[in-house]
Backbone bond lengths (Angstrom), bond angles and torsions (degrees), N, CA, C in turn:
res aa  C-N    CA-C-N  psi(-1)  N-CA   C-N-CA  omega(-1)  CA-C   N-CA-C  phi
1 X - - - 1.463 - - 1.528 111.02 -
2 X 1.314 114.55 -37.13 1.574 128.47 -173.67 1.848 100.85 -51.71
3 X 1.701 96.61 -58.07 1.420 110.99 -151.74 1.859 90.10 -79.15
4 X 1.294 143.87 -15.34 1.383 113.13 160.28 1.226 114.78 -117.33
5 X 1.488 123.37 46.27 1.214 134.06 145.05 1.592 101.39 -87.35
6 X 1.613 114.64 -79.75 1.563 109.52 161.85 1.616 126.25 -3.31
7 X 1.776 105.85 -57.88 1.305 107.02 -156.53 1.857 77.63 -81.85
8 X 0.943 143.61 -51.29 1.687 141.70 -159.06 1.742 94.92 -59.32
9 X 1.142 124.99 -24.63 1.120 114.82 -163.93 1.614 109.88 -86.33
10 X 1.709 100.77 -48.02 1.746 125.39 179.91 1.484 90.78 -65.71
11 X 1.174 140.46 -42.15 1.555 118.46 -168.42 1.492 110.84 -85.70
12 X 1.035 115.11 -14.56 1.811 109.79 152.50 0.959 153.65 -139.34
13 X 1.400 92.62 47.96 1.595 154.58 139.37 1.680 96.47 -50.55
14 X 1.827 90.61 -68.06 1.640 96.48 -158.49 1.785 117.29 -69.88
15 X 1.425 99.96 -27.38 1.652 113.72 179.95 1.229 119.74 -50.32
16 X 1.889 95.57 -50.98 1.473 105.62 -172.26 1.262 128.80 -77.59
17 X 1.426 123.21 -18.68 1.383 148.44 111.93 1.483 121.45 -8.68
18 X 0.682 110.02 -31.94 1.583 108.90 179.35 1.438 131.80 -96.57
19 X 1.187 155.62 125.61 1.452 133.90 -180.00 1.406 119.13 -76.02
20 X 1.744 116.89 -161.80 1.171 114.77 -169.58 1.450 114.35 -131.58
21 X 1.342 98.11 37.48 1.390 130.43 171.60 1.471 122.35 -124.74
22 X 1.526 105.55 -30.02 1.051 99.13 160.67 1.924 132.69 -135.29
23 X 1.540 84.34 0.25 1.614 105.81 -173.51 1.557 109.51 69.54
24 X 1.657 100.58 -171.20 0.918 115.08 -140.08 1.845 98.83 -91.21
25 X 1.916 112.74 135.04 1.495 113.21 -167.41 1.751 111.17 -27.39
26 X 0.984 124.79 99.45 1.013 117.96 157.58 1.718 133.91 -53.39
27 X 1.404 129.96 -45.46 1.151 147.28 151.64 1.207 134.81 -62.97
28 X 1.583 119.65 24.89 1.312 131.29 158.51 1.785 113.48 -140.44
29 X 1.528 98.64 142.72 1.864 87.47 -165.86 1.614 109.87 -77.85
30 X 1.307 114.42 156.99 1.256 134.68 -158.29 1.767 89.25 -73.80
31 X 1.379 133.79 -48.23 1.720 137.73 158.73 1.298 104.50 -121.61
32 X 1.574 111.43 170.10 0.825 127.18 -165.97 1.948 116.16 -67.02
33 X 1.090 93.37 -47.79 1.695 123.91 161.42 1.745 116.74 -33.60
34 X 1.186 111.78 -37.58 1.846 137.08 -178.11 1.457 96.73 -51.98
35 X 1.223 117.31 154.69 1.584 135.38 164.75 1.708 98.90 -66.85
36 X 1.219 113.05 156.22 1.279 114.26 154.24 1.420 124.35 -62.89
37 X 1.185 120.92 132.02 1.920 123.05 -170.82 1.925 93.26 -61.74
38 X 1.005 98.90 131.76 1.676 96.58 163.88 1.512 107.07 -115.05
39 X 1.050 116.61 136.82 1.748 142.03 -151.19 1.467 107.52 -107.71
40 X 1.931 105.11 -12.50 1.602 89.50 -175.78 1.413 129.39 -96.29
41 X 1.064 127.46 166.38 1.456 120.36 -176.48 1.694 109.31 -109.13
42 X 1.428 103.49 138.61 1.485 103.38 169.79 1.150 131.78 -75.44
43 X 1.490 123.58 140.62 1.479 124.33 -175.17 1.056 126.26 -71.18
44 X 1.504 100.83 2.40 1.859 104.84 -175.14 1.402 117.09 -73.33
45 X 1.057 99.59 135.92 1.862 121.51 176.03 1.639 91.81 -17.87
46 X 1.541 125.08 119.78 1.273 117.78 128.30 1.699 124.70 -44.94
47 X 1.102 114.22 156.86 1.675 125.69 179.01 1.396 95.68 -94.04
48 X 1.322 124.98 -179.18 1.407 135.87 146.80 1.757 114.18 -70.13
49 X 1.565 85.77 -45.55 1.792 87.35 -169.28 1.429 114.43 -92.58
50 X 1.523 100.19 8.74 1.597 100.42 144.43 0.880 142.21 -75.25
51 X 1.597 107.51 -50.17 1.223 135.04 159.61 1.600 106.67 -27.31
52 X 1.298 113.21 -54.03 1.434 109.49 -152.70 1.524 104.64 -91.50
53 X 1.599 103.75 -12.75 1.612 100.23 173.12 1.140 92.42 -94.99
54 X 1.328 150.39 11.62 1.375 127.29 169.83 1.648 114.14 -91.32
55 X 1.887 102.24 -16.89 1.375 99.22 -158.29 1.984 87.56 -87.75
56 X 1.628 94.58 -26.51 1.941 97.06 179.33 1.361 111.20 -60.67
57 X 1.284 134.80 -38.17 1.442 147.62 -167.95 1.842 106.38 -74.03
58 X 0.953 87.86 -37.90 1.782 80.14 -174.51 1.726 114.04 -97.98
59 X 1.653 77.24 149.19 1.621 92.45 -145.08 1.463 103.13 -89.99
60 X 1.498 109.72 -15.55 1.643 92.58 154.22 1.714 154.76 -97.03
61 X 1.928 73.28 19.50 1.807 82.30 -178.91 1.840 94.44 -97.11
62 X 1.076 126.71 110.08 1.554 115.69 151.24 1.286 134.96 -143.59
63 X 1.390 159.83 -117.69 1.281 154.13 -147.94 1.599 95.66 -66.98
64 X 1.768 101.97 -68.62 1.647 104.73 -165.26 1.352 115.49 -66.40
65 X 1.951 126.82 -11.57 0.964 113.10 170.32 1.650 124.62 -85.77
66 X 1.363 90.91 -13.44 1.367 109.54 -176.37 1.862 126.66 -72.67
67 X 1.658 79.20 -28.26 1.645 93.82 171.35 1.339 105.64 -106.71
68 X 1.883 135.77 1.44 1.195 105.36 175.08 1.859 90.40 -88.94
69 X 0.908 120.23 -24.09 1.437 120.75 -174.14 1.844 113.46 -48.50
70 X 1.566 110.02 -44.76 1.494 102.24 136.70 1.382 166.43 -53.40
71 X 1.371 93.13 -24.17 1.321 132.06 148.53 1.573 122.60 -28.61
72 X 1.287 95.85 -70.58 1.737 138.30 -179.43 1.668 105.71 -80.15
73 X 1.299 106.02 -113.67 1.486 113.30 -163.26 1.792 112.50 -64.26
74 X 1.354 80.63 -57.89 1.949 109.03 168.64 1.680 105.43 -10.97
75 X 0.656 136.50 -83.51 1.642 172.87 98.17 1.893 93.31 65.02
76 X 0.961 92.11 -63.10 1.394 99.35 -163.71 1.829 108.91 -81.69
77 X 1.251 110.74 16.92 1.281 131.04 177.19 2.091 108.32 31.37
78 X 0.574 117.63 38.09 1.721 134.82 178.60 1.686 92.98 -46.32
79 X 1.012 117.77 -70.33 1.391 119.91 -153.24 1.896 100.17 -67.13
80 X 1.570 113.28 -16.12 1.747 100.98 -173.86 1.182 80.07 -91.02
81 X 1.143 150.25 -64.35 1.236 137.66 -152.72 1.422 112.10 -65.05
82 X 0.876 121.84 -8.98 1.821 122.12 160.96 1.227 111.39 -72.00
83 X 1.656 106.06 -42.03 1.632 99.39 177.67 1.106 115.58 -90.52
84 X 1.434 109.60 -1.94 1.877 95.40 -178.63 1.620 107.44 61.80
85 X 1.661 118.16 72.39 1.265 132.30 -150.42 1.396 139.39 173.05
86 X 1.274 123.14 91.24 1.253 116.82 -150.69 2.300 93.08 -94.93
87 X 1.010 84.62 130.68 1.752 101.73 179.45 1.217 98.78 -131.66
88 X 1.720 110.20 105.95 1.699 135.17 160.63 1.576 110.82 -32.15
89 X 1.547 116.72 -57.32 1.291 108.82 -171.90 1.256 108.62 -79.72
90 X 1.220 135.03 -2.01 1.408 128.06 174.66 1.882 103.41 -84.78
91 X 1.234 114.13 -62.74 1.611 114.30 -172.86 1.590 111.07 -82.78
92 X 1.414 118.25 7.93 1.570 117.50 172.30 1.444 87.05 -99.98
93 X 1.245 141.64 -49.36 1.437 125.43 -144.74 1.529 99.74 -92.88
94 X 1.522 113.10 27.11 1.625 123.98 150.67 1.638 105.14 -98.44
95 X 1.669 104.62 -66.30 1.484 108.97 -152.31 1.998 100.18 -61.70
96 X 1.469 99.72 -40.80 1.575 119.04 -164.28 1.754 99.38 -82.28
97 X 1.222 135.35 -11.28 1.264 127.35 -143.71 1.487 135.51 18.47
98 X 1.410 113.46 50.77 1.150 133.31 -165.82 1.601 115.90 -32.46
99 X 1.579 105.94 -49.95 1.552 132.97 162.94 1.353 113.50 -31.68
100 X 0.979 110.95 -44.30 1.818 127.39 -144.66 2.055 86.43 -97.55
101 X 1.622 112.34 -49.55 1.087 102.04 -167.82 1.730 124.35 -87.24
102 X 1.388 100.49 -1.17 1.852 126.25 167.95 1.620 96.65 -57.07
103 X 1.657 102.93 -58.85 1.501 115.29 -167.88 1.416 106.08 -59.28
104 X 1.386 125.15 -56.82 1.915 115.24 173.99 1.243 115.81 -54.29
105 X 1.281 109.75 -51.67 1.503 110.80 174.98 1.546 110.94 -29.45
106 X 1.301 116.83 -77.03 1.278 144.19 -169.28 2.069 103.55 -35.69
107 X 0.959 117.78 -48.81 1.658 146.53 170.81 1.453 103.15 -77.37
108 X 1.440 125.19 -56.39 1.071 110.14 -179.53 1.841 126.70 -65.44
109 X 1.024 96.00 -30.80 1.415 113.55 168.93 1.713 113.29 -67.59
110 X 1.019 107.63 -41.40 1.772 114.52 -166.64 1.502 97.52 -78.49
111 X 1.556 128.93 -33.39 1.348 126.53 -150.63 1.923 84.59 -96.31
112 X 1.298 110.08 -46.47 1.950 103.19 174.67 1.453 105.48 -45.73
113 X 1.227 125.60 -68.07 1.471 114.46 -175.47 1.776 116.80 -63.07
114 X 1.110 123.62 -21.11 1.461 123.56 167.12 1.722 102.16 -50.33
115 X 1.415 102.54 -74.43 1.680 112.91 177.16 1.608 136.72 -63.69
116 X 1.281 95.00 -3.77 1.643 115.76 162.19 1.313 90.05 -63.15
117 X 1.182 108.59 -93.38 1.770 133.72 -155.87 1.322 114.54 -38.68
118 X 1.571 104.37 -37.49 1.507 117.95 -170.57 1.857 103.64 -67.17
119 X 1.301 104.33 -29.95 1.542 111.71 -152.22 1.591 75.47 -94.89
120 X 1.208 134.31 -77.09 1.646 122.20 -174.04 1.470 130.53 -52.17
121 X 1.269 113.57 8.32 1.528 129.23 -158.84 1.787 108.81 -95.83
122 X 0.924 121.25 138.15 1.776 110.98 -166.84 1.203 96.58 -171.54
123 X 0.970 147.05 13.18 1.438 151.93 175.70 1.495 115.34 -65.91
124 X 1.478 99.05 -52.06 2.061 115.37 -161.46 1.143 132.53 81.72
125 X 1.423 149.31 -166.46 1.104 130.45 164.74 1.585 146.01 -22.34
126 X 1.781 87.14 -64.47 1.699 108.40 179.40 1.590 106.43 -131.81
127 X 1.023 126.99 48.57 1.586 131.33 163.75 1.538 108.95 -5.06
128 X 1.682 107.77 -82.86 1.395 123.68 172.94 1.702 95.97 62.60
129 X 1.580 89.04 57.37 1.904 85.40 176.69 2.114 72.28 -137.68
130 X 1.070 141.35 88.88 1.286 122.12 153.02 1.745 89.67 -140.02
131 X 1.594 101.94 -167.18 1.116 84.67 -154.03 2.032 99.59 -125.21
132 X 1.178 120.80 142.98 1.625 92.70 -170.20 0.986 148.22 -72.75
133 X 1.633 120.90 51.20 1.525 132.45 158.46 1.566 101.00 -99.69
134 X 1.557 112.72 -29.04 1.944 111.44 -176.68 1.541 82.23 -90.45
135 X 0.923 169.79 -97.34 1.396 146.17 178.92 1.367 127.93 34.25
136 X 1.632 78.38 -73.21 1.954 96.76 178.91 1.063 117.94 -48.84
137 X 1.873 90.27 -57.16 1.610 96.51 -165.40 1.705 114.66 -57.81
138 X 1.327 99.59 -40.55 1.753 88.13 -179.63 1.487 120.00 -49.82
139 X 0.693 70.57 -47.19 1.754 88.51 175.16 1.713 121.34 -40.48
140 X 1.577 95.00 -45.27 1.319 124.35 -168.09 1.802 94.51 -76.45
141 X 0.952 117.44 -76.36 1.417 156.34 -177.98 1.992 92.02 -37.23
142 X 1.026 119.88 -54.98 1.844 138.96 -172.11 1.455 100.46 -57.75
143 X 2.064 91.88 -65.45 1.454 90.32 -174.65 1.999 120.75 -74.13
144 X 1.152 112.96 6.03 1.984 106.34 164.09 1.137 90.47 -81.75
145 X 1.467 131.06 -65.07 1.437 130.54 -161.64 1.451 112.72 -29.56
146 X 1.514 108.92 -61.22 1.498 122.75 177.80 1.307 109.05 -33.98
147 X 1.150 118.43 -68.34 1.788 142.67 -175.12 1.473 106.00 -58.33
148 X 1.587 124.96 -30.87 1.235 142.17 -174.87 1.752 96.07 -76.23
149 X 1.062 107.85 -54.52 1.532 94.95 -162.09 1.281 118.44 -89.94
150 X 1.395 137.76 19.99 1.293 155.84 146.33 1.622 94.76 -64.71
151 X 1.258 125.71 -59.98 1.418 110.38 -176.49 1.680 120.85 -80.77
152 X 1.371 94.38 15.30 2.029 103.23 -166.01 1.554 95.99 -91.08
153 X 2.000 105.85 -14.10 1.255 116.44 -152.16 1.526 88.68 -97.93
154 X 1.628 114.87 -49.11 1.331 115.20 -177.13 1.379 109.56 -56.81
155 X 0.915 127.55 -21.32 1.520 128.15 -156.79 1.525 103.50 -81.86
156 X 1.032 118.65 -31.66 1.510 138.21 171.58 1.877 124.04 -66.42
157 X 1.515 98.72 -30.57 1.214 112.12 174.26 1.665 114.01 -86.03
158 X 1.321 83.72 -39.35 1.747 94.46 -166.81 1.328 102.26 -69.89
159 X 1.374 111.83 -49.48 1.853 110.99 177.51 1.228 119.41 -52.30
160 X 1.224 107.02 -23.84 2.198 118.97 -178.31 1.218 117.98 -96.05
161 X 1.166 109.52 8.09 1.464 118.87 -170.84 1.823 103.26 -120.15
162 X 1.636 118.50 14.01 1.532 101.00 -166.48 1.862 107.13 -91.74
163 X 1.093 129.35 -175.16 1.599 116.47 -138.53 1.579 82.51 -114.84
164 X 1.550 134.54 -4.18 1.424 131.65 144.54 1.943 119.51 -132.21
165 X 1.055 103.90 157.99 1.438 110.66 166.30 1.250 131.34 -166.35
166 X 1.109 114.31 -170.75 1.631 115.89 -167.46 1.381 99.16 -80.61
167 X 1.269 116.37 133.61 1.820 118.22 164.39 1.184 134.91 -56.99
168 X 1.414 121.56 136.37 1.505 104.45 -169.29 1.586 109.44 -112.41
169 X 1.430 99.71 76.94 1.439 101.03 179.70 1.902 111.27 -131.60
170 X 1.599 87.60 44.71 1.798 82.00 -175.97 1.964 89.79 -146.19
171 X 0.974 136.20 175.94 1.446 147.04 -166.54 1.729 86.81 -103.68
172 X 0.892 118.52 -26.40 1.686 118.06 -164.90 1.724 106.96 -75.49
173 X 1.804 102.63 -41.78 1.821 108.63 177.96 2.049 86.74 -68.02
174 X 0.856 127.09 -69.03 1.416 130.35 -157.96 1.764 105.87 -52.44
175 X 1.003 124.82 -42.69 1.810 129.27 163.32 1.490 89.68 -40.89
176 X 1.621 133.69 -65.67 1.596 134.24 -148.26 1.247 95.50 -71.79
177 X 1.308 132.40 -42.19 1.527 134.05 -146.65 1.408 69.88 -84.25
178 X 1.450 141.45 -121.13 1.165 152.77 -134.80 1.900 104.70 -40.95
179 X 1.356 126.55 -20.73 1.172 126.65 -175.98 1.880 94.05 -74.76
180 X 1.413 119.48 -63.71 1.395 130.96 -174.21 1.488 100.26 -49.75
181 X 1.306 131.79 -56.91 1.096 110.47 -154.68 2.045 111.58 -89.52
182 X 1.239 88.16 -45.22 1.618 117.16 160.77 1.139 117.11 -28.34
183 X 1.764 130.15 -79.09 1.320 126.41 164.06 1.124 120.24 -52.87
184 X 1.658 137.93 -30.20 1.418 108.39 171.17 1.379 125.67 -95.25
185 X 1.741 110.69 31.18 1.220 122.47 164.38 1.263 118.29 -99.47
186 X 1.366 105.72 -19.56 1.545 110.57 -161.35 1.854 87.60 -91.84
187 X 1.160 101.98 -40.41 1.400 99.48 178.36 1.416 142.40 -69.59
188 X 1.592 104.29 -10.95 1.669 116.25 175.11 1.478 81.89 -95.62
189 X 1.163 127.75 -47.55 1.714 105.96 -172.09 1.642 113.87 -61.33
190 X 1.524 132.22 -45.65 1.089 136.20 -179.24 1.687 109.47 -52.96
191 X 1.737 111.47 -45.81 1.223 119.77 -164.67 1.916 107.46 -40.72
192 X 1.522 86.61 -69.64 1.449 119.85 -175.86 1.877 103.60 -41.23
193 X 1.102 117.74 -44.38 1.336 116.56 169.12 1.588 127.63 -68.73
194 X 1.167 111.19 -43.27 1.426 130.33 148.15 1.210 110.35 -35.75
195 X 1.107 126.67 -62.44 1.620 133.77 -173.83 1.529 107.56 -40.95
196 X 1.798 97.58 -57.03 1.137 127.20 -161.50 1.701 108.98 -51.48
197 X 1.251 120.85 -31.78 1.421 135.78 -152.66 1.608 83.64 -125.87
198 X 1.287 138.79 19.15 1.672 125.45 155.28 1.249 95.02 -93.78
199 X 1.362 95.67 116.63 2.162 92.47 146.38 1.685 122.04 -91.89
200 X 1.352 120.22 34.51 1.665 107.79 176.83 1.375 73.81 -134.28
201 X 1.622 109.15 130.09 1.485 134.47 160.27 1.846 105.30 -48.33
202 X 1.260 107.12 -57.15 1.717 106.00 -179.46 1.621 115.19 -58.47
203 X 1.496 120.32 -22.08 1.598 118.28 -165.46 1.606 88.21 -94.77
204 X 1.423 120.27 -33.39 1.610 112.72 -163.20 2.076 91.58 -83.82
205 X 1.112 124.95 18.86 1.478 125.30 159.94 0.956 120.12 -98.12
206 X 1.695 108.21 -52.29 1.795 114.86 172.78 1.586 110.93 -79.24
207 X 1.079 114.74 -36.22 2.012 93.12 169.14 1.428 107.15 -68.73
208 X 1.083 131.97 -12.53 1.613 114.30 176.86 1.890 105.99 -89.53
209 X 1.338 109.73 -30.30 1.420 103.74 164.93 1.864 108.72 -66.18
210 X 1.416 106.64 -36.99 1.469 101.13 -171.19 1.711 130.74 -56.50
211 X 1.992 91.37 -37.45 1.431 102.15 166.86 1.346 106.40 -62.73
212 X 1.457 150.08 -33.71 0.774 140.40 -143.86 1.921 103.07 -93.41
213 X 0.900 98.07 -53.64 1.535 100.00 160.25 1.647 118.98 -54.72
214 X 0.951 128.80 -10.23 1.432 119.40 148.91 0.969 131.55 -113.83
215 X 1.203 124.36 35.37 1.531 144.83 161.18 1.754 100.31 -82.83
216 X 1.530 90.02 -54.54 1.675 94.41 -164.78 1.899 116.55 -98.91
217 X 1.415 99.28 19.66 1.445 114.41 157.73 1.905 103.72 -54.60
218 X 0.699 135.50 -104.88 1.317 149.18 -161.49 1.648 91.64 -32.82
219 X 1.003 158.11 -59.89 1.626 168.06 132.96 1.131 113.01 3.77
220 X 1.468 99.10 -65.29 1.820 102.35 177.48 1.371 108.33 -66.58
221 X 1.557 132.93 -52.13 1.389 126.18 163.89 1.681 122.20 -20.02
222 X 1.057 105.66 -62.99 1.453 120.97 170.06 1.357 118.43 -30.35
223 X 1.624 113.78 -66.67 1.465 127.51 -134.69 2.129 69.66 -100.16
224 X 1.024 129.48 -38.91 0.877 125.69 -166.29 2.198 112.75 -57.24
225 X 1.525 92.35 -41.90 1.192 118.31 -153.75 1.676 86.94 -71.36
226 X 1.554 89.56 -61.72 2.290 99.18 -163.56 1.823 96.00 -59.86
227 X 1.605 129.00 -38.91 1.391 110.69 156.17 1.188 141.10 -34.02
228 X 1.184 113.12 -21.32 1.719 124.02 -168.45 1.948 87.26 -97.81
229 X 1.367 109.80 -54.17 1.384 118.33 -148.78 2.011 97.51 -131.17
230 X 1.142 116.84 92.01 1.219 111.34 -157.08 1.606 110.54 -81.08
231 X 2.069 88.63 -29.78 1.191 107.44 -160.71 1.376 129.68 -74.85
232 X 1.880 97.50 7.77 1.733 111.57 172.37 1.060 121.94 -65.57
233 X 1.867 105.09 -34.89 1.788 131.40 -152.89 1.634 86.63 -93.70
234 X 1.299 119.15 -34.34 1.766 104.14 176.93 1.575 109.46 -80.13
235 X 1.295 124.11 -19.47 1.710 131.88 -178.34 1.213 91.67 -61.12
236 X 1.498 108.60 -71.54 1.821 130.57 -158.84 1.617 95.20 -50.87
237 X 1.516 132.82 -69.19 1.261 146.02 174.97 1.726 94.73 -24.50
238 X 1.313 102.04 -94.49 1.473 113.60 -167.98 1.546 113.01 -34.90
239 X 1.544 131.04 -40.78 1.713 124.34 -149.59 1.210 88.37 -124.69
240 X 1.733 136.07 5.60 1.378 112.27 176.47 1.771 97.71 -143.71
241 X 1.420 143.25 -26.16 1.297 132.72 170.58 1.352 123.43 -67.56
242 X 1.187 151.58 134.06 1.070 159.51 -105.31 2.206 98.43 167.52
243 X 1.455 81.70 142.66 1.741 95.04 168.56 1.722 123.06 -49.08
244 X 1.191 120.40 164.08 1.290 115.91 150.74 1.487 119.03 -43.01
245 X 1.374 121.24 -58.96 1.697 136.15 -155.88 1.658 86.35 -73.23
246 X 1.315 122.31 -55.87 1.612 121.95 -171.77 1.282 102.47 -44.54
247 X 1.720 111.52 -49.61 1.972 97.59 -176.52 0.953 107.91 -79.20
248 X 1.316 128.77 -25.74 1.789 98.73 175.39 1.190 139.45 -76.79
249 X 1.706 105.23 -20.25 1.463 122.67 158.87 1.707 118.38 -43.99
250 X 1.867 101.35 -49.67 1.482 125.91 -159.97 1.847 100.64 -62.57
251 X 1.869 90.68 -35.42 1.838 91.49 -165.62 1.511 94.90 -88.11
252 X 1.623 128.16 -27.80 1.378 82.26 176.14 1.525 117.36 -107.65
253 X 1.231 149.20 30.39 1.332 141.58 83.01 1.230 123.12 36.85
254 X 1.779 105.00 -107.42 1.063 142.62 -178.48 1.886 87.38 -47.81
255 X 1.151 107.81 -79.73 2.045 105.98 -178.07 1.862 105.36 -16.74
256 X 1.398 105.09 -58.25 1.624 113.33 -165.80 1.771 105.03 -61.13
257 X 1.652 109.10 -43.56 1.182 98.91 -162.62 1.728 111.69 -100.08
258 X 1.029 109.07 1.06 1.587 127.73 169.76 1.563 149.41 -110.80
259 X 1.264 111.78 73.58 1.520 121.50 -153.31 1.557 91.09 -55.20
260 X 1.101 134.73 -67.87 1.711 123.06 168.38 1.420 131.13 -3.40
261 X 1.529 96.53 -67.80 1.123 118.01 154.82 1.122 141.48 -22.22
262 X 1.682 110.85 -82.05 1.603 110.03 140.31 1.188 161.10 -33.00
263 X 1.434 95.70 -26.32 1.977 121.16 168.71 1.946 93.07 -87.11
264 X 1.036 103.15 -11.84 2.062 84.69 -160.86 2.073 74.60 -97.20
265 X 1.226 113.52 -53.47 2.213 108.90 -175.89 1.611 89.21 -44.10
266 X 1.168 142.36 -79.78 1.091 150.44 -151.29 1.803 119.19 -50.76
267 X 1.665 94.23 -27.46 1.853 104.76 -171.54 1.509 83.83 -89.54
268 X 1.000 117.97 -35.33 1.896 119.06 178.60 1.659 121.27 -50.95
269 X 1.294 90.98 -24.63 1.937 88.92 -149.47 1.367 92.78 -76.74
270 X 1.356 132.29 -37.37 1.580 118.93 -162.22 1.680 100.11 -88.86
271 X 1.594 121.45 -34.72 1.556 109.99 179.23 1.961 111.92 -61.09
272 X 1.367 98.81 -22.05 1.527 102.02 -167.66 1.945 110.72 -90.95
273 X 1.510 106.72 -6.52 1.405 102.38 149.18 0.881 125.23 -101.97
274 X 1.355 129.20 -19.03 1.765 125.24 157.11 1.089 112.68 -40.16
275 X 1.548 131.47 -55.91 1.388 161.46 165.63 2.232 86.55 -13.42
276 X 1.434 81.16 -83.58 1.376 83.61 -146.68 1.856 109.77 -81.57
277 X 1.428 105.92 1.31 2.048 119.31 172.26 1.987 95.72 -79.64
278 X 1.335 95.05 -21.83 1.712 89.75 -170.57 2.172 91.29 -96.08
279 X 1.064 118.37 -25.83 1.415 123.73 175.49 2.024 96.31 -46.54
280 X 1.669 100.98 -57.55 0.951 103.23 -144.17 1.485 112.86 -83.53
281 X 1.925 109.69 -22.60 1.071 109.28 159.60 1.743 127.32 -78.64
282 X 1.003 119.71 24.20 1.530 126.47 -164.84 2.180 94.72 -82.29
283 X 1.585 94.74 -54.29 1.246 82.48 179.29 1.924 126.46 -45.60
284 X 1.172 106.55 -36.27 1.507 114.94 -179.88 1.031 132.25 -68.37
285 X 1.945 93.11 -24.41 1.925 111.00 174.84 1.451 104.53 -74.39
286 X 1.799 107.84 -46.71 1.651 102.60 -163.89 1.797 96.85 -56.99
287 X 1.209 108.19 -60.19 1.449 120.15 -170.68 1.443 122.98 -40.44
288 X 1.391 113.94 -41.34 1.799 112.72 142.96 0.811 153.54 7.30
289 X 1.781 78.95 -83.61 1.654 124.15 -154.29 1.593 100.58 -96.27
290 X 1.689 118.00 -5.68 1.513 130.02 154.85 1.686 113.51 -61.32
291 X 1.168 114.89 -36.39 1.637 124.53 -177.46 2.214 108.73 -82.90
292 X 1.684 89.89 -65.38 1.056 85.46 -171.75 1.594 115.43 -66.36
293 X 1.290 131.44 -26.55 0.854 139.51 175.56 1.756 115.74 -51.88
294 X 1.514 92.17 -65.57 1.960 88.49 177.84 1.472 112.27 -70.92
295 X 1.500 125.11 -14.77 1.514 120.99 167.58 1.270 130.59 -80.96
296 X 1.481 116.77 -34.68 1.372 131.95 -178.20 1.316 101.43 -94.28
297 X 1.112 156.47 -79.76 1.825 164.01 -143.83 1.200 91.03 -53.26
């Protein structure tokens, strides 16, 4: 019990420690006890459909990088004309900014159901007028969350930990990182409150499936998009992911030769531990919100 309290404690120790440019030290062990980190990369053949799960997996390539990448290379449509092939989501998500309109969507949708609820809501703190099947469910509904956000936490490690990625030396990777991890924080916390303020047992099931489907709007776009056209996620992979050691070299670089730069790392550092002190208190909120929820609602 000692030794993964210790290890729960040293690993976010090490997170919070880390920035959001480049995460958390990779090259020093999390305890003393740990293997040495090994830094090298294997020479083995990348896949394609690695490639393309590597470019889906990482959490700082998304909407805005996805549409500045059209922007840039995108643009010049290279890859249809290889196939001899006109693909809508490839030359709309220039002219239409398809990217750009996943991302409102995504907000626009989350902020209607915020202001629904708010405007039908009359209860107060502790109402404790529902009836005990919406009881349950909170209850029901609190305790996945709980269990949910232990892996909301892994998900954060595991994505920062892959053996290439996108560099974080532009305001555009740092918009994605804080959008990916950000909205589906704001959204298991909002959900659970939402819940809280349904009185029909059946609506407090489907709005908790509903948030959940707009978490993974921007995701499904993706996996949807590199399916059609795979050969973006092997372009993007190949001419823009880079090692761990390459980005940290790249960010502090870029730090030395970019006073901008430095003011935009610096406006980062305090939103990007909120980020991850609110990661860490999430378990304590869902777990709560198991009590107050089936007592108060």
């Amino acid at each position: 019990m000692s030794d993964a309290v210790s290890f729960l404690q040293a690993g976010v120790r090490s997170s919070l420690g880390g920035s959001a440019l480049t995460g958390a030290d990779r090259q020093k062990k999390v305890l003393p006890a740990c293997q040495t980190p090994t830094m090298q990369i294997s020479d083995t053949t990348v896949s394609a459909e690695e490639k393309t799960e590597a470019v889906l997996n990482d959490p700082k390539f998304g909407m805005f990088s996805l549409f500045y990448y059209h922007l840039t290379a995108g643009r010049h449509n290279n890859l249809l004309k290889k196939k001899n092939v006109l693909l809508c989501s490839h030359v709309c998500s220039l002219l239409m900014a398809l990217p750009i309109l996943v991302f409102l969507s995504q907000w626009l949708m989350f902020v209607a159901l915020v202001v629904h609820h708010t405007n039908i809501y009359d209860g107060g703190l502790c109402p404790q007028r529902a009836d005990a099947a919406s009881k349950l469910m909170m209850v029901a509904i609190a305790l996945i969350y709980f269990v949910k956000s232990f892996f909301l936490w892994d998900s954060i490690v595991d994505r920062t930990l892959r053996k290439r990625m996108i560099p974080a030396t532009s305001a555009i990777v740092l918009l994605d990182t804080f959008q990916e991890f950000g909205f589906n924080l704001v959204v298991y916390v909002t959900n659970l409150l939402l819940i809280f303020t349904e009185p029909d047992c059946f609506n407090m099931l489907f709005n908790s499936l509903a948030m959940e489907f707009l978490m993974e709007l921007d995701n499904e776009f993706e996996r949807q998009y590199f399916s059609y056209l795979p050969g973006v996620a092997e372009a993007i992979y190949d001419s823009q992911f880079v090692t761990y050691q390459e980005n940290v070299a790249m960010v502090a670089r870029k730090s030395m030769t970019s006073k901008s730069f430095r003011c935009f790392r610096r406006l980062t550092w305090i939103p990007y531990k909120i980020l991850l002190l609110t990661f860490i208190l999430l378990p304590p909120f869902c777990f709560g919100m198991i009590f107050y929820g089936g007592i108060c609602k």
